[in-house]
C-alpha positions in Angstrom: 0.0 0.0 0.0 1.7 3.7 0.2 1.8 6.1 -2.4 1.7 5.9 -6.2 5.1 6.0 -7.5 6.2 8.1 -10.6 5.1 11.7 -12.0 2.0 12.9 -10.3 3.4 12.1 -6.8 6.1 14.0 -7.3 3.8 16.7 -8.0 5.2 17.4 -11.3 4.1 20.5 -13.4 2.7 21.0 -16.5 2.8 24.4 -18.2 -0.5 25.5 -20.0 0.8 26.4 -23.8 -1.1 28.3 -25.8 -2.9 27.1 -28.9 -0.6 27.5 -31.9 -3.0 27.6 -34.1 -4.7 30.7 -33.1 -4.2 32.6 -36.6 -1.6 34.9 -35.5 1.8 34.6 -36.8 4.6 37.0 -36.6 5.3 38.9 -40.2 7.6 41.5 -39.3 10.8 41.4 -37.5 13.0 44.4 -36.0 16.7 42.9 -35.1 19.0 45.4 -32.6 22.3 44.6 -31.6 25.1 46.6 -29.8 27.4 44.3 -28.0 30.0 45.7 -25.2 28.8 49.3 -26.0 29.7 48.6 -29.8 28.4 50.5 -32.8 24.8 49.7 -32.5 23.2 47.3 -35.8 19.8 47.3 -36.7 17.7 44.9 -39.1 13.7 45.3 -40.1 12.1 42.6 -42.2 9.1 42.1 -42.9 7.2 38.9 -45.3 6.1 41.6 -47.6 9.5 42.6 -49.0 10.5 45.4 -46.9 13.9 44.6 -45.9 16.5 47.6 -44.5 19.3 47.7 -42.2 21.7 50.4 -40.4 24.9 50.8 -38.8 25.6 53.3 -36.5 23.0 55.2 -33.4 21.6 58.0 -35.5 21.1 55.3 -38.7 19.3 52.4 -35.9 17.4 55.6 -34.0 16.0 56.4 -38.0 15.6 52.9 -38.6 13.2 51.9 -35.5 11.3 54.9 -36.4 10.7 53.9 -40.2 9.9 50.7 -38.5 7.7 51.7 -36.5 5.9 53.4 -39.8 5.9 50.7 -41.8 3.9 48.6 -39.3 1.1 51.2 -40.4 1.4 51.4 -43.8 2.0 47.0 -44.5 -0.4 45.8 -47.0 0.1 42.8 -45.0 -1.3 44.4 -41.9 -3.9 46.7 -43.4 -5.3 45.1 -46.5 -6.8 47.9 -48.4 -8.7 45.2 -50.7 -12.2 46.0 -49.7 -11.7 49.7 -48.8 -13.4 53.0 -50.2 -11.0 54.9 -51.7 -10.2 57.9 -50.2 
């Protein structure tokens, strides 16, 4: 008699994943890098062919920025099929 042996009486975890399935999928990607206080590097790519890069803090400061811009004007994230034109 005594306890079950294995897993669950060791009170093992199991971490609640979400569903990957959900529709969402990542389509643009912003990549920093500035290691030891080096000249700062910057990559934005997105899936629908916006690609840039930039060396240098002024250059990765523009580049975040244009970035950030492009997030609003992706025909990948705003489909204008369907819209009135303006």
């Amino acid at each position: 008699m005594g306890e079950p042996k294995g897993a669950a009486r060791k009170g093992v975890r199991t971490a609640v994943v979400p569903d990957p399935d959900d529709g969402r999928r990542p389509i643009a990607w912003l990549h920093i890098t500035a290691p030891g206080g080096a000249m700062p590097t910057a990559t934005s790519w997105c899936v629908c062919g916006h690609d840039r890069s930039a060396v240098g803090h002024r250059r990765v400061l523009a580049l975040i920025a244009e970035h950030n811009d492009h997030r609003e004007s992706c025909p990948l994230r705003n489909p204008q099929e369907g819209r009135a034109a303006a």
